[in-house]
VEXNUZA-972086 format. One record per residue (C-alpha): residue in three letters; z, y, x. Coordinates in Angstrom, 3 decimals, always signed. Example, Ala and Ser with C-alpha at 12.3 -4.5 7.8 and 13.67 -1.06 7.14 Angstrom:
{"Ala" {+7.800 -4.500 +12.300}} {"Ser" {+7.140 -1.060 +13.670}} 
//
This chain:
{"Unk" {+1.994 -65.383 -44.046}} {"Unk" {+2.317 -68.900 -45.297}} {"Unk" {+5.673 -69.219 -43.619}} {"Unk" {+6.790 -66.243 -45.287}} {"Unk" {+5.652 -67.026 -48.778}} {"Unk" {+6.990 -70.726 -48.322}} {"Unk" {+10.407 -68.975 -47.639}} {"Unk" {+10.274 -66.845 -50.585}} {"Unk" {+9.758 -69.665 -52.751}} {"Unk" {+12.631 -71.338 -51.480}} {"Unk" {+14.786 -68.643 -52.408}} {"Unk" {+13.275 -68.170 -55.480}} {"Unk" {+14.070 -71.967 -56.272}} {"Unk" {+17.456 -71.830 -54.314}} {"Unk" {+18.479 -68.992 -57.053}} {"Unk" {+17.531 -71.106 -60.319}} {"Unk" {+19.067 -73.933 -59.085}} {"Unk" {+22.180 -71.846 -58.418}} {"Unk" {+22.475 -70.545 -62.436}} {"Unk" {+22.011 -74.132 -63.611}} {"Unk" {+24.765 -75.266 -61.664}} {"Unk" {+26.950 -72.833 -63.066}} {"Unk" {+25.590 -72.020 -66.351}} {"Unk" {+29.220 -73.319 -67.675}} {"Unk" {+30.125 -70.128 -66.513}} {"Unk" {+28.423 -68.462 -69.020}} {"Unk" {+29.737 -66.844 -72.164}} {"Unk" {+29.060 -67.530 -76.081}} {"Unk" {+25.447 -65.455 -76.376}} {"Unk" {+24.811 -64.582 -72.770}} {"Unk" {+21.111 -66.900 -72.907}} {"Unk" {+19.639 -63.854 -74.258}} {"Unk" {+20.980 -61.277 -71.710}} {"Unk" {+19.423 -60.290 -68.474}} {"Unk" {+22.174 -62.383 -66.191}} {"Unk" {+22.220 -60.687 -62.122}} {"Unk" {+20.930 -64.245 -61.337}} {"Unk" {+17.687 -63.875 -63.555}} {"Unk" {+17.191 -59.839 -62.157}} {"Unk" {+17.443 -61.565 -58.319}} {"Unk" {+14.812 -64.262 -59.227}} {"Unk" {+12.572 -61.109 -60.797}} {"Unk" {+13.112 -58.910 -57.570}} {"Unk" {+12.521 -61.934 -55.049}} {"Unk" {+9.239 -62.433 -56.817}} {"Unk" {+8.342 -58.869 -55.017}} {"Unk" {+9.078 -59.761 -51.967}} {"Unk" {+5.842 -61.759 -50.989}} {"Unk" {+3.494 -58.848 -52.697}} {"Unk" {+5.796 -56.579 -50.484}} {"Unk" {+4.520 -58.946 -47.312}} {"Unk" {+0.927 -58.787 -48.641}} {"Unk" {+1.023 -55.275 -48.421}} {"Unk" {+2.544 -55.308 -44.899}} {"Unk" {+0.348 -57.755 -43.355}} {"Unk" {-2.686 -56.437 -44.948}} {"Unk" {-1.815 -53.082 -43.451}} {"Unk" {-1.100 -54.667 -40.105}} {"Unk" {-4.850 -55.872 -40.075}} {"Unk" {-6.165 -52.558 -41.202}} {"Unk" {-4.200 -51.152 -37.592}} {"Unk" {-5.392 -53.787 -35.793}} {"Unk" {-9.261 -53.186 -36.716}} {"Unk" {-8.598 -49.612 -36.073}} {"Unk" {-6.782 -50.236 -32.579}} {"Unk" {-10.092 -52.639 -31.818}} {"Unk" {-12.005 -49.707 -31.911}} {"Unk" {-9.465 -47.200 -30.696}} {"Unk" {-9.968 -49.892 -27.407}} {"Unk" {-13.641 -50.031 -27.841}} {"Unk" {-14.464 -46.279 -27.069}} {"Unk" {-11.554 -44.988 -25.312}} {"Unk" {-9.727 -43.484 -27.558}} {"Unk" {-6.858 -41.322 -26.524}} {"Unk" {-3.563 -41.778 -25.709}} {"Unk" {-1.754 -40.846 -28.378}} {"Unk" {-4.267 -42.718 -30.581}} {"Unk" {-2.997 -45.740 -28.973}} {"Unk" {+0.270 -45.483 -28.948}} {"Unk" {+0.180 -44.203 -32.724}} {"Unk" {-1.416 -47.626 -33.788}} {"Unk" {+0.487 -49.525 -31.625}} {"Unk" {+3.556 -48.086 -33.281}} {"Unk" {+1.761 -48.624 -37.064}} {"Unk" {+2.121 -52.324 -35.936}} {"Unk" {-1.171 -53.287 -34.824}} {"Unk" {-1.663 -56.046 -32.660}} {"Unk" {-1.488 -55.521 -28.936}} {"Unk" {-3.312 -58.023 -27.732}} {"Unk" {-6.487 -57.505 -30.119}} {"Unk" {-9.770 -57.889 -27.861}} {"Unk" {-12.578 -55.378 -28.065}} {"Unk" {-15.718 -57.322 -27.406}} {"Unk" {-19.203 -57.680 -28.078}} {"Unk" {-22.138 -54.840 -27.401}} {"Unk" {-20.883 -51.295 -27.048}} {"Unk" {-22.583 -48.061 -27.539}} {"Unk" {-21.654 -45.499 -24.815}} {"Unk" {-23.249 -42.314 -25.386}} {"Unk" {-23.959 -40.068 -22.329}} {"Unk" {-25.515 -36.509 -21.875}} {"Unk" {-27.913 -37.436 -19.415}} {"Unk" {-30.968 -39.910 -21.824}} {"Unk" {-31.618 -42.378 -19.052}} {"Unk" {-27.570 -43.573 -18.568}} {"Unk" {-26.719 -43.923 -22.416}} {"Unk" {-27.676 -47.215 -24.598}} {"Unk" {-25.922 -50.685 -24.804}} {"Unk" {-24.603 -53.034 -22.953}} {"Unk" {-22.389 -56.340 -23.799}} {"Unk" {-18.680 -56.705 -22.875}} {"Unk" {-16.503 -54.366 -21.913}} {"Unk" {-13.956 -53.801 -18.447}} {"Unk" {-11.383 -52.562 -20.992}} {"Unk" {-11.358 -55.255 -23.515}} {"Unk" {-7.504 -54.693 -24.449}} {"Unk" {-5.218 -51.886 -24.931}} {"Unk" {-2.804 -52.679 -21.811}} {"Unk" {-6.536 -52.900 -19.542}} {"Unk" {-7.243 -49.312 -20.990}} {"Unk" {-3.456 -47.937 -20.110}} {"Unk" {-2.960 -49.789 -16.501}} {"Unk" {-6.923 -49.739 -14.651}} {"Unk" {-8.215 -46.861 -16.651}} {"Unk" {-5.730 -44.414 -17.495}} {"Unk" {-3.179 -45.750 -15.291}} {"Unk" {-0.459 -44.738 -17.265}} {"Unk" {+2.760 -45.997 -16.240}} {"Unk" {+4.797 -45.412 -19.406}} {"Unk" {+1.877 -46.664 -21.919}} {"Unk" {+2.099 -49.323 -20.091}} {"Unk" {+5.604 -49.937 -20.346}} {"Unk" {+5.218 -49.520 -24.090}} {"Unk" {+2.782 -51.762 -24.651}} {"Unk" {+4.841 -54.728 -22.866}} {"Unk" {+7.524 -53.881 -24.942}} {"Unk" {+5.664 -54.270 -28.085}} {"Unk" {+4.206 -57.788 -26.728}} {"Unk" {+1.203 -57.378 -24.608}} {"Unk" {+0.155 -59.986 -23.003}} {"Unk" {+0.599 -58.877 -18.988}} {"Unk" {-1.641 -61.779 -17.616}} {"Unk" {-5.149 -61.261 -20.378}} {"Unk" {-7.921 -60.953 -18.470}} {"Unk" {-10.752 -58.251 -18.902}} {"Unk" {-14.628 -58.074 -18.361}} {"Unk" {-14.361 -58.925 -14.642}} {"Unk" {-11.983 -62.128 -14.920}} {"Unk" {-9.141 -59.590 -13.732}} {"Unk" {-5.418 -59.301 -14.474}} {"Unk" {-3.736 -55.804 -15.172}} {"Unk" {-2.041 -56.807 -12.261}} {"Unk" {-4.868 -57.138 -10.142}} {"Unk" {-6.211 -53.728 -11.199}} {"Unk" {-2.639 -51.964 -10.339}} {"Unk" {-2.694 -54.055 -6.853}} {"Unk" {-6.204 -52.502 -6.065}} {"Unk" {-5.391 -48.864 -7.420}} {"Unk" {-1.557 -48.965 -5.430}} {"Unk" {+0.104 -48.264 -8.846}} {"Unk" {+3.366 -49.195 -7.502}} {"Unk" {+5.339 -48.539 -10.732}} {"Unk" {+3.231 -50.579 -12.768}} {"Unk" {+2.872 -53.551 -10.221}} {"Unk" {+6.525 -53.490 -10.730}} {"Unk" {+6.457 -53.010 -14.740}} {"Unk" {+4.015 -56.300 -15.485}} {"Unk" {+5.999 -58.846 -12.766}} {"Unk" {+9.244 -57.528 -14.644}} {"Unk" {+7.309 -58.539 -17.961}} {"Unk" {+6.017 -62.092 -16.716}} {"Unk" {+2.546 -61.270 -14.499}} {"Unk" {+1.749 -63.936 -12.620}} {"Unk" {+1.191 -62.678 -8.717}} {"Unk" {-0.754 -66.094 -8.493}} {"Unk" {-3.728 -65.931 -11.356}} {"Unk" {-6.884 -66.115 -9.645}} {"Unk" {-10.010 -63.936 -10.990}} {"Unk" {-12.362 -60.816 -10.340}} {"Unk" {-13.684 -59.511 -7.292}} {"Unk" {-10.808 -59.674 -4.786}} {"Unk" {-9.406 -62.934 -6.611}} {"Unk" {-5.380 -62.501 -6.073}} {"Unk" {-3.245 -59.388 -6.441}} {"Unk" {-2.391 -59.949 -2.502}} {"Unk" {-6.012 -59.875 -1.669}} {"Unk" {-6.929 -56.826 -3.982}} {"Unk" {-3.458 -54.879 -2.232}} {"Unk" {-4.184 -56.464 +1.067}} {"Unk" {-8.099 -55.199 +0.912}} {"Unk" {-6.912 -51.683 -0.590}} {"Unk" {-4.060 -51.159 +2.320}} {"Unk" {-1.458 -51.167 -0.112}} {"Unk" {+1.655 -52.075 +1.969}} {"Unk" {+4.428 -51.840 -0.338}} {"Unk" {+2.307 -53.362 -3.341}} {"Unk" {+1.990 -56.163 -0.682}} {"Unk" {+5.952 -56.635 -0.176}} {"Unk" {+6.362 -56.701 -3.828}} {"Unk" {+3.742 -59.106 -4.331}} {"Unk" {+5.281 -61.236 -1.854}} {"Unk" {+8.780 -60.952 -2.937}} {"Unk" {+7.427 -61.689 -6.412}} {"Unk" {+6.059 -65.392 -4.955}} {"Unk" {+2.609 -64.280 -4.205}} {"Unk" {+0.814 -67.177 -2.201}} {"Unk" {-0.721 -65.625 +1.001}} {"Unk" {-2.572 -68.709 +1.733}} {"Unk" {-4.482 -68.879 -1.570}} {"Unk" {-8.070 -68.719 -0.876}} {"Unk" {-10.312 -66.119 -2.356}} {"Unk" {-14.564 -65.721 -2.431}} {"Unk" {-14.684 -62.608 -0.960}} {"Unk" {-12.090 -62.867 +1.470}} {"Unk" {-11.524 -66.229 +2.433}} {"Unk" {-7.198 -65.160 +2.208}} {"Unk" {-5.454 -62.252 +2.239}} {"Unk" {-4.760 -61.756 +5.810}} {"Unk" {-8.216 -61.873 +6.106}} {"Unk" {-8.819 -59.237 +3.813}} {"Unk" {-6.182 -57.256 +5.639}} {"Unk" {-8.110 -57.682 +9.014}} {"Unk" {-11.471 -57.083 +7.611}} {"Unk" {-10.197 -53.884 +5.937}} {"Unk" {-8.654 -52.605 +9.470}} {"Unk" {-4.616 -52.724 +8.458}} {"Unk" {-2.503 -53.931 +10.774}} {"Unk" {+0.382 -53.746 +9.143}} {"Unk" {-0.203 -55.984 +6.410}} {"Unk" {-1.430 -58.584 +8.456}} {"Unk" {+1.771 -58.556 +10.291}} {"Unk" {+3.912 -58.602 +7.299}} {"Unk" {+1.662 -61.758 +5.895}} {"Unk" {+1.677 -63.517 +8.876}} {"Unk" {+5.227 -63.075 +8.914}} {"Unk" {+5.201 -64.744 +5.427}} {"Unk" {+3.535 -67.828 +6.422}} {"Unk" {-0.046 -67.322 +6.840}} {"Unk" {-1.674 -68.814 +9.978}} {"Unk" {-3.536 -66.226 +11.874}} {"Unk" {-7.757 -67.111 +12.203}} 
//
């Protein structure tokens, strides 16, 4: 906002100093007209209320897409804010009510495993082309949620193939370590996700990275009972035990 307004002024200043310079230009009487210079310097001094009024309604979208986030609003709810210009990345935290029908599951609890927008779209909804939206519009494919987990990780885990593929395309990193299976290759490799697994690995996924509850991937693999993976990682690099 202070960028803007700084440029404003500029241009502002930039169009004064222009009608001094060539006030010669002027005719016998003209001081006392409206000249197109003057109107410009009149109509640029709208420009950073017109910015105001912009931003201000940017925050108002962003509050509302907080929220939207916070109790799982729907779909089109999201994308409509999203579009309004609210800001993807906005974080839902803090204590959450969750109502329930039955009396002893409802009541409060802190944090949330769907802090963002893009958490809610690829591990909750698991929507392939809300997610594709939301990296469009800036989302930030390596934020982490309430578990210290990527979107990433959360597609690896569920098999969402096409979204795996959406978030490396926008800049995941197959290498981030966090939440319960710490890498995307351990999450796929635990799940039996084969062709998550190739992509990961094509993508420059480390198979030897070590994890705390598999000590690697191909051990996660073996554990799990599939074979095929621990082929393919072996083939990749990884020492068998």
């Amino acid at each position: 906002m202070i960028l803007l307004f700084a440029v404003n002024i500029a241009l502002i200043c930039n169009t004064e100093l222009t009608l001094q310079h060539n006030k010669w230009l002027e005719t016998d009487g003209s001081e006392n007209e409206w000249s197109f210079g003057q109107v410009l310097a009149i109509l640029l001094l709208l420009v950073p209320l017109r910015d105001l009024r912009i931003f201000g309604a940017r925050r108002d979208f962003t509050s509302a897409l907080q929220n939207a986030v916070r109790w799982h609003a729907s779909t089109d709810v999201l994308r409509d804010l999203v579009r309004r210009g609210a800001h993807v990345n906005v974080r839902a935290e803090g204590k959450f009510y969750f109502p329930s029908a039955c009396s002893y599951t409802k009541g409060i609890w802190p944090g949330s495993t769907y802090p963002t927008v893009l958490h809610l779209a690829v591990a909750d909804r698991r929507d392939a082309e809300l997610t594709r939206m939301l990296l469009v519009y800036g989302a930030d494919p390596n934020i982490k949620d309430g578990t210290d987990r990527t979107p990433l990780q959360a597609a690896s885990l569920h098999g969402d193939l096409p979204i795996a593929r959406l978030l490396l395309a926008h800049g995941a990193d197959p290498n981030i370590k966090g939440g319960e299976y710490s890498t995307a290759l351990q999450a796929a490799s635990h799940a039996g996700h084969l062709q998550i697994v190739q992509l990961l690995l094509e993508s420059g996924a480390d198979v030897n990275t070590p994890g705390q509850k598999y000590r690697s991937a191909l051990e996660a693999a073996s554990n799990s009972g599939h074979m095929e993976i621990v082929e393919l990682l072996r083939e990749h690099g990884e020492a068998p035990d």
